[in-house]
C-alpha positions in Angstrom: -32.0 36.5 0.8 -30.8 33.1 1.6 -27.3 32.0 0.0 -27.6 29.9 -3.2 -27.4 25.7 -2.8 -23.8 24.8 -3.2 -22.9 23.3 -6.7 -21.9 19.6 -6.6 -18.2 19.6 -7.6 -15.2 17.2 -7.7 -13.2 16.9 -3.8 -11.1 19.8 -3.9 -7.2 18.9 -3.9 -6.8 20.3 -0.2 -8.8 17.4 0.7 -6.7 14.8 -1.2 -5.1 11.9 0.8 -1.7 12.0 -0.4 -1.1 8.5 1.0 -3.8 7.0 -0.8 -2.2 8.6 -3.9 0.7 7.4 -3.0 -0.9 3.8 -2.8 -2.0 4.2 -5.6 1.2 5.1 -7.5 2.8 2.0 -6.2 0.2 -0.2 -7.0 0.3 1.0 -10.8 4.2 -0.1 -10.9 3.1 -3.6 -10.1 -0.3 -3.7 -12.3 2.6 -2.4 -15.0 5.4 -5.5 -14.3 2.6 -7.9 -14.6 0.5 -6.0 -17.3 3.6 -6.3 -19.4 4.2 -10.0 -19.8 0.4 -9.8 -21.9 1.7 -6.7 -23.6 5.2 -8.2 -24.7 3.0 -11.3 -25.7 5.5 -13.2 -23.5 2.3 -14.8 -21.5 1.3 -16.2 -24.8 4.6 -18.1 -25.8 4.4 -21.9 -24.9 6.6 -23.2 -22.2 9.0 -24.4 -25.0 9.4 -21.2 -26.7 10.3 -19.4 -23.7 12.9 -22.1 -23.1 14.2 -21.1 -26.5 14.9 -17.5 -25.3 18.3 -16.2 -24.7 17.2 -15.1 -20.9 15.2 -18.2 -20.3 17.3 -19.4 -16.8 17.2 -15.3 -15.5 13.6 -15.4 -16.5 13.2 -18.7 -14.2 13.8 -16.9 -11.6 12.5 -13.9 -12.2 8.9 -16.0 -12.7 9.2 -17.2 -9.3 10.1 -13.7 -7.8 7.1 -11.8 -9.5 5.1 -14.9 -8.2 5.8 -14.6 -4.7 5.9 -10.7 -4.5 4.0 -8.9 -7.1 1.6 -11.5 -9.3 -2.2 -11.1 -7.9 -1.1 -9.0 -5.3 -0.8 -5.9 -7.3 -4.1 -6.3 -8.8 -5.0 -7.0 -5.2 -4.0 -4.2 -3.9 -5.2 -1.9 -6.7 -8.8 -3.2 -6.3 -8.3 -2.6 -2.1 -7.5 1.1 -3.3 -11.1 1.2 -5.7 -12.7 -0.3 -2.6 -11.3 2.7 -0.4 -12.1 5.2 -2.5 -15.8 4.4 -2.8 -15.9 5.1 0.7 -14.4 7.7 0.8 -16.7 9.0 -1.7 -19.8 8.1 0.3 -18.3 9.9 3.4 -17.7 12.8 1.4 -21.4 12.9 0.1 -23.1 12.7 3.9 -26.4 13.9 2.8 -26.5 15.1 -0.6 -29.3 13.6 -2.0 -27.2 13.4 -5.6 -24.7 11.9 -4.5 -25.8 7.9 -5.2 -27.0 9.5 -8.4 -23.5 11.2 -9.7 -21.9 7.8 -8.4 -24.0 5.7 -10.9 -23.2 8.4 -13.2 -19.5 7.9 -12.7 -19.3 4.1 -12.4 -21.6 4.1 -16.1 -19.0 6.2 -17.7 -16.2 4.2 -16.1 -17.6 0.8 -17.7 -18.0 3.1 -21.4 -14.3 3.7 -21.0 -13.0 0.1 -19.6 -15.5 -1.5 -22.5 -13.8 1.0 -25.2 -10.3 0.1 -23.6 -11.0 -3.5 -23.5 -12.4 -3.5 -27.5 -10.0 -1.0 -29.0 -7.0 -1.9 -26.8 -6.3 -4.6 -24.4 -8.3 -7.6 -23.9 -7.1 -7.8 -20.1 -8.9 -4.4 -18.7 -10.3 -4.5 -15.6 -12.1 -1.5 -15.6 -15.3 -3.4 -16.4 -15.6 -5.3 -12.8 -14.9 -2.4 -11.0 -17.4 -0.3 -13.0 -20.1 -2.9 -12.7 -19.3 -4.5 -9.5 -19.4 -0.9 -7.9 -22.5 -1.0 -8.4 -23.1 -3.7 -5.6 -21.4 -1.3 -2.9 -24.5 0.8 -3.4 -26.9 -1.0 -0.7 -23.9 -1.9 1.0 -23.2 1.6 1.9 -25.2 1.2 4.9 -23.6 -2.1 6.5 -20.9 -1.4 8.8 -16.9 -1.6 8.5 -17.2 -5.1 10.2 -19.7 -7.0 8.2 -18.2 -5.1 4.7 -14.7 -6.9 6.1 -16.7 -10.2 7.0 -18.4 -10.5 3.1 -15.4 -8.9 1.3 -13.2 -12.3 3.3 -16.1 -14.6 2.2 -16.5 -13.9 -1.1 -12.9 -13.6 -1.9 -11.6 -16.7 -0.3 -14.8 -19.1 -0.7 -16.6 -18.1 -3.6 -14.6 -20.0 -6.4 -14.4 -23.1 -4.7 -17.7 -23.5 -3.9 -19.0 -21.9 -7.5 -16.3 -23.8 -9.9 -18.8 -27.0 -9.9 -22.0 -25.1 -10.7 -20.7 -22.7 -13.0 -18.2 -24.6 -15.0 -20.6 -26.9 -16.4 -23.0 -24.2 -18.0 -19.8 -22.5 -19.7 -20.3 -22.9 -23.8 -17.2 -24.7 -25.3 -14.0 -23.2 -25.8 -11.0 -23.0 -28.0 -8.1 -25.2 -26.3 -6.1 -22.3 -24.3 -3.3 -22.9 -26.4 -4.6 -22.7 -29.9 -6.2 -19.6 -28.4 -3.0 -18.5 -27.6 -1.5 -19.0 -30.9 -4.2 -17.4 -32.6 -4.0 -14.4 -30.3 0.1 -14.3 -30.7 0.1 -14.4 -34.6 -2.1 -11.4 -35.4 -1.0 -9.4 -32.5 2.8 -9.9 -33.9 1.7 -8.9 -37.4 1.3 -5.2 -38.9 -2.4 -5.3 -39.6 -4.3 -3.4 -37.0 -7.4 -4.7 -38.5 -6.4 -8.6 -37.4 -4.9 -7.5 -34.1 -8.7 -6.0 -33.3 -10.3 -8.9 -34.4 -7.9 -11.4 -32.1 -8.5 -9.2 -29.1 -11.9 -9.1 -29.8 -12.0 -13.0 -29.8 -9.6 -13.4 -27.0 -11.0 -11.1 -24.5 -14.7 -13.2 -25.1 -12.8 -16.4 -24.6 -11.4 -15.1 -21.7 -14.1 -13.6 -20.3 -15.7 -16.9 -20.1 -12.4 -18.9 -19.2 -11.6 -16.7 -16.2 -15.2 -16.3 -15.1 -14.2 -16.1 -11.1 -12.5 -13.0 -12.0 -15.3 -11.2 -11.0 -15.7 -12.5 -7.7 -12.5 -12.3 -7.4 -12.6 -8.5 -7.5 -16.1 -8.0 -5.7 -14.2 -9.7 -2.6 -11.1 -7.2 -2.7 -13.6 -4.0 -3.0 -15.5 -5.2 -0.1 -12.3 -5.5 1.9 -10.9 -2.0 0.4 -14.7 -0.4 1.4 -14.4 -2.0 4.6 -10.8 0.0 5.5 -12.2 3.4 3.9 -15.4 3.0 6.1 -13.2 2.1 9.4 -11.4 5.5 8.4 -7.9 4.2 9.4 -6.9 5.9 5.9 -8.1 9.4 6.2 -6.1 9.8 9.6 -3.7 7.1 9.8 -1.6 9.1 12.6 -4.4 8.3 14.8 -4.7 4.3 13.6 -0.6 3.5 14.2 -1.9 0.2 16.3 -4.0 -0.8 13.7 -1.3 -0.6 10.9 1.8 -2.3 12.6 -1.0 -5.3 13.8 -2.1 -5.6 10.2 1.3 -5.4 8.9 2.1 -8.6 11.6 -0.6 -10.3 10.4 -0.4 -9.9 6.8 3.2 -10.3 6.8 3.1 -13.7 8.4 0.4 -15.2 6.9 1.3 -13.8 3.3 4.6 -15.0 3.5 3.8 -18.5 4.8 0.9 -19.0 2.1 2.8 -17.7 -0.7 5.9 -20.3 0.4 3.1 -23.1 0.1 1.4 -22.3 -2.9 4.6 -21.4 -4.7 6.2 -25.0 -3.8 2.7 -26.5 -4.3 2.9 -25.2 -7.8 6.2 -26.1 -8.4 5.7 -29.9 -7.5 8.1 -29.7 -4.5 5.4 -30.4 -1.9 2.2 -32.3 -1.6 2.8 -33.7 -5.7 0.9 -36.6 -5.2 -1.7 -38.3 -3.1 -4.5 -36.7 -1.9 -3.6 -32.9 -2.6 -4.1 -34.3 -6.5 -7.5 -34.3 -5.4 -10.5 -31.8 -6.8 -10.9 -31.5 -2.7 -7.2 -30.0 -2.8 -8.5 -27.7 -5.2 -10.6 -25.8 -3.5 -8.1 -26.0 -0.6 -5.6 -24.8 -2.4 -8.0 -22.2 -4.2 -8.9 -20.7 -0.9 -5.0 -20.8 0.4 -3.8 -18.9 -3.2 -6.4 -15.8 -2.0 -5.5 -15.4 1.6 -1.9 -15.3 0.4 -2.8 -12.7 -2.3 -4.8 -10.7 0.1 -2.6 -11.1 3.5 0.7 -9.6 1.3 -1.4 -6.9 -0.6 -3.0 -5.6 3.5 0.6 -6.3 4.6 2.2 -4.3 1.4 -0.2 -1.1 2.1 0.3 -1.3 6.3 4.4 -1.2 5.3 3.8 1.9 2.9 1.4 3.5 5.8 3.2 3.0 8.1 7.0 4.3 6.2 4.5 7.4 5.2 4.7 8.6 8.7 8.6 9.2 8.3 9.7 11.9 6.8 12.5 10.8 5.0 10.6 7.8 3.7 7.4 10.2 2.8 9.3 12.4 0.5 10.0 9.1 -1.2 7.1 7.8 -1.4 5.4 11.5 -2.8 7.0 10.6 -6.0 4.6 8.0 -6.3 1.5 10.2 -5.8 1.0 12.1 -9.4 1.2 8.3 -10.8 -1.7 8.1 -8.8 -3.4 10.9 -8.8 -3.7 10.5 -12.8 -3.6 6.6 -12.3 -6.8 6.1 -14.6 -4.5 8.2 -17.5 -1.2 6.3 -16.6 -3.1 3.0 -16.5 -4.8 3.4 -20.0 -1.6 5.0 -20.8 0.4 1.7 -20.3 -1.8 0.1 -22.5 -1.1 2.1 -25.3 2.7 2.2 -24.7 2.6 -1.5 -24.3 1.4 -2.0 -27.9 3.6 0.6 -29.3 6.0 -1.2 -28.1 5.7 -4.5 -28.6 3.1 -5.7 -31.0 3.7 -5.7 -34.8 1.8 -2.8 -35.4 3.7 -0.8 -33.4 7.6 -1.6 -32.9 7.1 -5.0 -32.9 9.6 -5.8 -29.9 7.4 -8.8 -28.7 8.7 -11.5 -26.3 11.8 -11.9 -27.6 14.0 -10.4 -24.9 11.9 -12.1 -21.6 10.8 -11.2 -18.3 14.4 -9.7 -18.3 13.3 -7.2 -20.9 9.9 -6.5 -19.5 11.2 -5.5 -15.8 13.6 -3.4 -18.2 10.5 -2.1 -20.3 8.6 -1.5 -16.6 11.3 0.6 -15.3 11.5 3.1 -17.8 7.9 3.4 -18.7 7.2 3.5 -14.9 9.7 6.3 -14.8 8.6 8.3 -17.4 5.0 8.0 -16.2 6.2 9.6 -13.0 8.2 12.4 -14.7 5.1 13.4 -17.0 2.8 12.7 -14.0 4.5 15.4 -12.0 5.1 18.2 -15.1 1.5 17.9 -16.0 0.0 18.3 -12.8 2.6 21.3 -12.2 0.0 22.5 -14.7 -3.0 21.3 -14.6 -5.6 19.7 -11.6 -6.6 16.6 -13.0 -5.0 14.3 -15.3 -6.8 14.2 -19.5 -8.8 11.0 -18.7 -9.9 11.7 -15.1 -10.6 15.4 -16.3 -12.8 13.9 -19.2 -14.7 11.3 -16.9 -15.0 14.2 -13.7 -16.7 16.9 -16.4 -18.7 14.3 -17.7 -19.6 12.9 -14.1 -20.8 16.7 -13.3 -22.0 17.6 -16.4 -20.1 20.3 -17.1 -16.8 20.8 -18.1 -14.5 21.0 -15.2 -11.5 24.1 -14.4 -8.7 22.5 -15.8 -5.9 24.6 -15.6 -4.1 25.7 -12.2 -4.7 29.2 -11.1 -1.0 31.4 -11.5 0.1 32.4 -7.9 -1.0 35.6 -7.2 
């Protein structure tokens, strides 16, 4: 009798990357910090009412320091991560013939839940673009490391420019951003869930259209991430040392040399006037604001690769892992504590203490995501959400619980 055909099944946790987690984890702690000024509705105050704040001269600063260091690049680097872990998943696969099939599977249910977290939630998810955008790293499953990296650089860095005057002009008229704004602020500041899902219903259509480049904006950093998963300098990264500390070189340098000229450029300290006024300047200035997003997110994850071969810095950075083992959980989760928090139909905390109060609010969120990240999986394998999307992936619910040691 011939043995029975091997059941399809999620990658057992032997086989987990626990830098990748680890990634992961970190990359959560900046989507949080930045997530946070739309959850504390600070990103919809006007420029004078955050003057009127008691921590408006800290939360200069602190504006310019999440600007250089952690605004786009987190997002960056989380969709890098997405991008990696496709390939991975393809690798994995070899030649299952159900593999593509459970992958559309998974990316379907993916955009269910980002559209249901979007609607009854947060207007700002971004689980849509990877869910449908995924889908485009289908047929390019075949094209090589190189030419992922080549499209992934195109598409992040020139698309928007060269788009912006073709698109723009079909987009249906919009509410001015700032009575949009307003709108948005006063019913998620009030106590009546009812209006608060209304006004996120209408602010995440306007913004939708607003930010239309958002999607090629992500489709560029998957390409990238695929292009790194496919080259396998993750799965082994002992073996790929050259590779990191040249990437971490590069990105270093450029990143900080972009972000230094797009953060004066935006500050009026350089270029204010003459030609780089120009919609020419733009698009220069377009493509310089991705490479600098893109150079520090490579050079971010070739530091943490690279510290991840130490031992005393790995059994730091583990503590980041369970945050990203469980980081679609922790990432819907800081949703939902966000609006607890501060919108008025939770505690109502709002904008009223700054960017001061929400890298206070990150820190102890952060930590207690870590904390329960790590007592929950003591228990169980996967976290509640990536257990719900795996059994429906598979069709069948999967083992939850650990096994007791024997």
């Amino acid at each position: 009798m011939t043995d029975p055909a091997p059941t399809a099944a999620p990658v057992a946790e032997k086989q987990r990357h626990d830098v990748l987690d680890s990634l992961r984890g970190v990359a959560l702690f900046g989507v949080l910090l930045v997530n946070l000024r739309d959850f504390s509705l600070y990103g919809l105050l006007t420029a004078e009412a955050r003057e009127a704040l008691p921590t408006a001269a800290l939360d200069r600063a602190l504006d310019v320091v999440m600007a250089a260091l952690i605004d786009i690049k987190a997002a960056t680097l989380f969709s890098l991560l997405f991008g990696v872990g496709f390939a991975l998943q393809m690798q994995r696969a070899g030649t299952d013939g159900d593999a593509t099939t459970r992958y559309l599977r998974r990316l379907l249910l993916l955009l269910l839940i980002g559209i249901a977290h979007a609607w009854l939630l947060w207007w700002g998810d971004i689980l849509r673009y990877y869910a449908m955008l995924g889908l485009l790293l289908v047929p390019l499953g075949r094209c090589t490391a190189r030419q992922l990296a080549i499209a992934g650089a195109v598409v992040a860095l020139f698309a928007l420019p060269l788009l912006r005057p073709w698109i723009v002009p079909l987009l249906p008229g919009l509410m001015p951003a700032d009575q949009a704004a307003a709108a948005a602020f006063a019913a998620f500041s009030g106590d009546q869930v009812g209006d608060a899902l209304a006004a996120n219903l209408d602010y995440d259509l306007r913004m939708r259209l607003a930010n239309w480049s958002l999607a090629f904006f992500v489709l560029g950093r998957l390409l990238l991430g695929a292009a790194l998963g496919f080259a396998g300098v993750l799965q082994q990264p002992q073996q790929h040392l050259h590779f990191w500390r040249r990437l971490l070189q590069a990105g270093a340098g450029a990143g900080v040399a972009l972000t230094a000229f797009v953060l004066l450029r935006d500050h009026g300290l350089l270029f204010a006037d003459g030609w780089w006024t120009s919609t020419a300047a733009r698009s220069v200035s377009s493509v310089l604001r991705s490479a600098s997003s893109i150079a520090m997110a490579l050079a971010y994850m070739a530091a943490l690769v690279l510290l991840f071969q130490q031992a005393r810095w790995r059994r730091l950075l583990l503590w980041f892992a369970p945050v990203g083992r469980m980081a679609l959980s922790n990432y819907l989760g800081q949703s939902l504590l966000g609006i607890l928090l501060f919108y008025g139909i939770g505690l109502g905390l709002g904008p009223r203490l700054g960017l001061s109060g929400i890298v206070l609010a990150t820190l102890l969120i952060y930590s207690t995501q870590v904390w329960l990240s790590r007592l929950w999986l003591r228990r169980f394998r996967f976290g509640p959400a990536e257990w719900l999307w795996r059994s429906a992936t598979y069709g069948r619910l999967q083992p939850m619980r650990r096994l007791a040691a024997a």
